[in-house]
N, C-alpha and C positions, 0 to 999 in steps of 0.2 A: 587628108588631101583629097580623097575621092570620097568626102561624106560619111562613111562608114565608120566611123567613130575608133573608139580606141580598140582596133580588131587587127588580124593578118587577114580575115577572108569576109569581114565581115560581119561576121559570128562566133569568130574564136576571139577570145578579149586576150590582150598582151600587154605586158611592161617593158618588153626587149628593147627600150630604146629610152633615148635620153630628152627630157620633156621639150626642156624652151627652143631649142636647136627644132624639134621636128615641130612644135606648134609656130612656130618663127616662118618655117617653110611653108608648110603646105597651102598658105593661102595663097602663093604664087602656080598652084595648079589649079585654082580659080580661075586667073588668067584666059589660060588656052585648056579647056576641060577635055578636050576630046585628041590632045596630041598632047605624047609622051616625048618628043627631044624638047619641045622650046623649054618646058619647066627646066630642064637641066641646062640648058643656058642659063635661065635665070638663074638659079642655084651655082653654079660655076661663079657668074658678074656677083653675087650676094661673096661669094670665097674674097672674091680680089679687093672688094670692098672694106671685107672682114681684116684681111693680110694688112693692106697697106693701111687701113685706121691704126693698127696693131703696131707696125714698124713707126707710126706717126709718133705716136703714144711713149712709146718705148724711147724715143730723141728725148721729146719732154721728159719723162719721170728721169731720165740722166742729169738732162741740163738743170731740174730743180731738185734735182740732190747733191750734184757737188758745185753749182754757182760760180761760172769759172769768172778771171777775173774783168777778163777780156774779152769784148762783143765777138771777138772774131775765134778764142779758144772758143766761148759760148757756139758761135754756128758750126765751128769744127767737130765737136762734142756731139752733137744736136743730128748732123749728117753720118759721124761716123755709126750712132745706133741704128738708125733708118736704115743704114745699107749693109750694116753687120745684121742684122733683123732680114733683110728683105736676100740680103746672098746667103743665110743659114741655108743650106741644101733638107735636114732635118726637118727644119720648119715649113720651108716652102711646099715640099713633099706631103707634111701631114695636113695642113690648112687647104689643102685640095683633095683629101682623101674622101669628098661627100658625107662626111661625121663631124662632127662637131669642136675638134682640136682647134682651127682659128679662134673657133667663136669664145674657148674656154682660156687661150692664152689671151685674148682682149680683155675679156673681164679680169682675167690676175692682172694684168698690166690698169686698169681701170681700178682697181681697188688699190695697188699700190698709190696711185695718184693722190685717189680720196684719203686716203691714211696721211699723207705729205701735208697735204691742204689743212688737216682736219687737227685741230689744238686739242681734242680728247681730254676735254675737260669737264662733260656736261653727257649723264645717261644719255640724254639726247643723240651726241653725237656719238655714243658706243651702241646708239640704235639701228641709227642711219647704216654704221659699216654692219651693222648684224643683221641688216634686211639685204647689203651688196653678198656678202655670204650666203644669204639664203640663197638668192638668186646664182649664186655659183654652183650651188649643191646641185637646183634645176637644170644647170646646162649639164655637167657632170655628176651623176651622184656621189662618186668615191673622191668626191673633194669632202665631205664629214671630215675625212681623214685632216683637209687644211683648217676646218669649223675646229675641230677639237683643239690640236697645237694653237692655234689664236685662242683660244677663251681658256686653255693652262697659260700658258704665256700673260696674257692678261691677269690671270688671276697671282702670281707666282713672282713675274718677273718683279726684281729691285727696283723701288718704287717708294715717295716719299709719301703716297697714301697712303693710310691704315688699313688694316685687312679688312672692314665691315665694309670701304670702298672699293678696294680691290676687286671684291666677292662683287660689287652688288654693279662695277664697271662689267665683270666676267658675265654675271648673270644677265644684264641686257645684251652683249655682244651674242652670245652662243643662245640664248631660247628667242631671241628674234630671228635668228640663223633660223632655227629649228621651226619657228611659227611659219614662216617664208615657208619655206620647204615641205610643209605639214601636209596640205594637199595631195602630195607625190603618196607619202607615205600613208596617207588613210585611204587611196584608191591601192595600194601593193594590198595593204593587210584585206581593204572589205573584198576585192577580187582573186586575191590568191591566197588569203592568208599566212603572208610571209613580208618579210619589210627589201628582204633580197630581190632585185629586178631575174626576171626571167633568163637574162641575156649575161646575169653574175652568174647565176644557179648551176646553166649549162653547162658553164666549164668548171666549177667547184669541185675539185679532188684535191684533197688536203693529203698532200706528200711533200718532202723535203727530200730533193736529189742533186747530183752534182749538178745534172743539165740544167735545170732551170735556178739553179743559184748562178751557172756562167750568164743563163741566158739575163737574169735580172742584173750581173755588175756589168755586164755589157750595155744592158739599156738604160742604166743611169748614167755610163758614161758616155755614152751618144748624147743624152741630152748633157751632160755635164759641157762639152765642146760639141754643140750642134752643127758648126761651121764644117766638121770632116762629120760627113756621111755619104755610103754610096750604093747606102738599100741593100736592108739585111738579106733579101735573098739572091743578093747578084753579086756585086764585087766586095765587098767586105772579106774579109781574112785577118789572119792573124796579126800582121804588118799594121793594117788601120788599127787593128786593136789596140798595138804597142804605140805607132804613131799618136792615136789619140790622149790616151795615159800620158803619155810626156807632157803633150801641151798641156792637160790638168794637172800634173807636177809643177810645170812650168810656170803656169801661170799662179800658181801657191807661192813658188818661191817669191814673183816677181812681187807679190802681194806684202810675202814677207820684209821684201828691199826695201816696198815704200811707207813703212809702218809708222815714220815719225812723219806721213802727212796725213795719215789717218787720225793721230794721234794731236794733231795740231787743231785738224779738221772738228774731231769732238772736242776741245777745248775751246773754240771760235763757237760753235753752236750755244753753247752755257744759258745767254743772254736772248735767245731770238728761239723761235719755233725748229728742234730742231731735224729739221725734214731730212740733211746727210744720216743722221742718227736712225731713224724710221726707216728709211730706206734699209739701211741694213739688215734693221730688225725685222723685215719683209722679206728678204733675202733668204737671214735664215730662219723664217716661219714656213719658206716654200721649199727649199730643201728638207729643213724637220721633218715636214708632211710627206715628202716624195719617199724618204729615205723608211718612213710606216710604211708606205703603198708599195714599196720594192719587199719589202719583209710579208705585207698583208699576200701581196700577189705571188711572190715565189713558196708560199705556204702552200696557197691555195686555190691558185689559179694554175690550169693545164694547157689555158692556152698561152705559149712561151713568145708568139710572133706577135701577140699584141703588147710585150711588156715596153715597147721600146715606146707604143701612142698612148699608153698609159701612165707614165712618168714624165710626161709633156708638159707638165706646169715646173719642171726642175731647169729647164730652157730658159727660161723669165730669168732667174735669178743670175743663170750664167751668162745670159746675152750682157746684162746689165753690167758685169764685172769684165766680161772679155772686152765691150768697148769701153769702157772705162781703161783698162790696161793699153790697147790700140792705143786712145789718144795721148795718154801719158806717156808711149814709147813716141808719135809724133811729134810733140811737142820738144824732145830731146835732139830733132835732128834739124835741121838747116832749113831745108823744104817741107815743112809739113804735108801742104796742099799736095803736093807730088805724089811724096807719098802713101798720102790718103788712096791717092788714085789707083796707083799700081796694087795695093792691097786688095784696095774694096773692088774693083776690076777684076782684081784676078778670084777672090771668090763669086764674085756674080757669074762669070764666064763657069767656076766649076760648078754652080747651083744651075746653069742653062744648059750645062752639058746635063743634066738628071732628068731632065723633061720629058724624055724619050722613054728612058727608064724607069720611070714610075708610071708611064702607063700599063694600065691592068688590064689585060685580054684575057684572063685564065679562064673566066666564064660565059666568054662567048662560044667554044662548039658545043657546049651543055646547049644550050637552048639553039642552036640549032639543031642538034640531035633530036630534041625533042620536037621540033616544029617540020621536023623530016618523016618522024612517026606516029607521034601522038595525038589521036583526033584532037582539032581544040575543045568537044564537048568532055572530052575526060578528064581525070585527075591526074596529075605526075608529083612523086615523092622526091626531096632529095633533101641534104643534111645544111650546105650552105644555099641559100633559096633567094637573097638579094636581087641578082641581077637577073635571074629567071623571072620569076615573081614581078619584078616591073614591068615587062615584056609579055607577060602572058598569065592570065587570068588563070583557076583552078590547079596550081601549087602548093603542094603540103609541105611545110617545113616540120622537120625531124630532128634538128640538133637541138634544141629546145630555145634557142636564143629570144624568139620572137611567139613560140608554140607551145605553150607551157602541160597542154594537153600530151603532147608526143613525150615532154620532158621526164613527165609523172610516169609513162609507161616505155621506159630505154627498156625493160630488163624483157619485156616483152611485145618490140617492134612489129616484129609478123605479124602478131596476131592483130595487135593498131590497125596496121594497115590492112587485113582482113575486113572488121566490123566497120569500118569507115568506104570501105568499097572502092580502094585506092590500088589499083592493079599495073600502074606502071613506076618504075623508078628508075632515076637517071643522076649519075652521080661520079667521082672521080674512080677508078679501078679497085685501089685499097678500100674504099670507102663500102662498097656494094656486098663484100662480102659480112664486113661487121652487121650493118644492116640488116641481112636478108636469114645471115648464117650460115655456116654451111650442108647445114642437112638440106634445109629451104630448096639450095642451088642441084645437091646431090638428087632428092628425092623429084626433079625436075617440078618442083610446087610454082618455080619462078624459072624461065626463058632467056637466053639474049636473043640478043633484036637489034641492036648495034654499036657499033665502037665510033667514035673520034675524038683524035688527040690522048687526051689522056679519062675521057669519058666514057661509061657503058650505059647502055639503059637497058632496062629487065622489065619480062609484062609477066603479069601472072598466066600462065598455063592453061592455054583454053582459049585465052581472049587473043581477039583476031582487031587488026587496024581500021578494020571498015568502019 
């Protein structure tokens, strides 16, 4: 975005981030080059554009998988996903988080589509979807996880092709994926020598513990009923936990009631393309995959607060089935229209009461603190570096996400920051002592110099603010 190629400062090269989403962006701080809010305007207006293409998308891939029979079930069908999609509190929340979650549920919803459309009858057309994978890998890396489930699925599922077809439909779907994608992967290995992004790496601690097996059937079941969320760090409890389980029981059993129209519905299909059929099997290729990524990530991922934006393609599949269920129950009662309204009303109203709540202030007195003490000609340390780092030039990030230099040397911080000639750090309170250590703090090697909120900042011993 500011020229400086694939760097954090310039000169330090990084992977911590996710390609097409950030080459997608940054030509809008082209725009206005020398002012840091309007680009996030734009990137905000690129969000809302991203959300509602998204909730669009998701009306269509309903309405051409189950073909209702009637123009007017068809619009009913068509509105109820739009607004089940656009009142998801889950979604709404992550598609504005400045990361690339919108951008990743449109492309799943965009590939379901093209699967529906597509007679997959001809390499050709298992090339087409294996270059849309590729390009999903680019928005997201740890969708491999969905490349693989599609190209076993392909190769496996019952089918009246012969296995030298099968294999050779598999073989164009998954190495086109992979050709797509191949660039990411020969810039990780020739700059880092690793195929792992900088920003997996960081948090890679392979354990299996209770907390992070609650924390990953918690985050599959928020995306499993996206409609009930109220922001893992605020009001959530036990009660949402058990309220949400219900409705995903609930809506299995309701699934189970209507099995002979399911069962009607795949026998109607026989003779025509059949996209209800696909759809499903899109369904569950995007739970398959989630249900890896909840098992990849509770292995071996430590960070627990991101499993819930991480299983965010397991959403796609439940929106799709929750408003399908919605209209089916509509359809049952007298007034539809009515009651579309009181439903879809009443979750919009609780996804508008979130708005408030998902704004993130946690790291604005960090950079005040820092812009209270720190010459702008010096360097300041800290672990999460995002919203510093935008705000102010000479930021060293430490947690490795973005810094693959800092990553290589956790076991011996201090001394980093020594040869680097990085003499202030500013950082949450628990954070400063892993950091620094405690002998660092003991042996007076490193100073406080001030507190706010829940931030300290530390200079090295000696050095004065002038």
């Amino acid at each position: 975005a500011l020229g400086r190629g694939l760097t954090v400062d310039g000169t330090t090269p990084t992977s911590g981030f996710q390609p097409i989403f950030t080459f997608l962006l940054a030509p809008l701080f082209l725009i206005t080059p020398h002012d840091q809010i309007t680009p996030i305007r734009f990137i905000i207006g690129a969000h809302w554009l991203i959300f509602f293409m998204s909730a669009l998308l998701l009306g269509r891939v309903l309405v051409k998988a189950v073909r209702p029979a009637h123009r007017t079930d068809e619009r009913l069908l068509f509105w109820i996903g739009v607004f089940t999609y656009s009142a998801s509190a889950l979604l709404f929340l992550g598609s504005f988080n400045g990361l690339e979650t919108g951008l990743l549920l449109l492309c799943l919803l965009t590939i379901i589509r093209c699967y529906q459309k597509t007679n997959m009858n001809t390499p050709g057309e298992y090339i087409r979807l294996g270059a849309l994978l590729g390009i999903l890998v680019l928005v997201r890396v740890d969708q491999v996880f969905l490349v693989v489930v599609a190209t076993v699925v392909c190769l496996f599922a019952p089918r009246k092709n012969s296995k030298a077809a099968r294999f050779k439909s598999a073989a164009a779907l998954g190495g086109t994926a992979f050709l797509v994608s191949l660039p990411w992967w020969l810039y990780c290995l020739y700059e880092f020598g690793s195929l792992m992004p900088s920003g997996g790496a960081a948090t890679q601690v392979w354990d299996l513990t209770p907390f992070r097996i609650e924390r990953g059937l918690i985050a599959i079941f928020c995306n499993l009923m996206p409609i009930i969320y109220l922001g893992q760090n605020h009001l959530e409890g036990l009660l949402v936990h058990i309220a949400r389980t219900l409705l995903v029981v609930g809506g299995l059993c309701l699934l189970w009631v209507d099995r002979s129209w399911f069962t009607q519905k795949f026998q109607t299909e026989r003779s025509v393309v059949p996209v209800f059929r696909r759809t499903v099997w899109a369904c569950g290729i995007l739970l398959g995959s989630n249900l890896l990524l909840l098992m990849y990530y509770t292995l071996a991922s430590s960070a627990v607060y991101f499993y819930v934006r991480y299983m965010a393609g397991a959403a796609v599949a439940s929106l799709l089935v929750i408003s399908f269920l919605i209209w089916k129950s509509l359809l049952r009662t007298r007034f539809p229209g009515i009651a579309f309204l009181l439903i879809e009303g009443t979750l919009i109203v609780a996804a508008l009461a979130l708005i408030a709540q998902g704004r993130a202030m946690t790291y604005i007195p960090q950079l005040t603190l820092i812009k209270e003490h720190v010459p702008a000609s010096e360097r300041v340390a800290a672990f999460q570096t995002g919203t510093v780092s935008y705000f102010r030039d000479g930021v060293i990030n430490l947690d490795g996400k973005v810094n693959q230099q800092a990553l290589s040397r956790r076991a011996d911080i201090v001394d980093y920051l020594k040869e680097h000639n990085i003499n202030w750090i500013c950082d949450a309170k628990e954070i400063v002592p892993l950091i620094l250590h405690a002998d660092s703090l003991r042996n007076r090697t490193w100073e406080f110099v001030g507190e706010r909120a829940n931030f300290v900042l530390y200079r090295r011993f000696g050095i004065t603010a002038d």
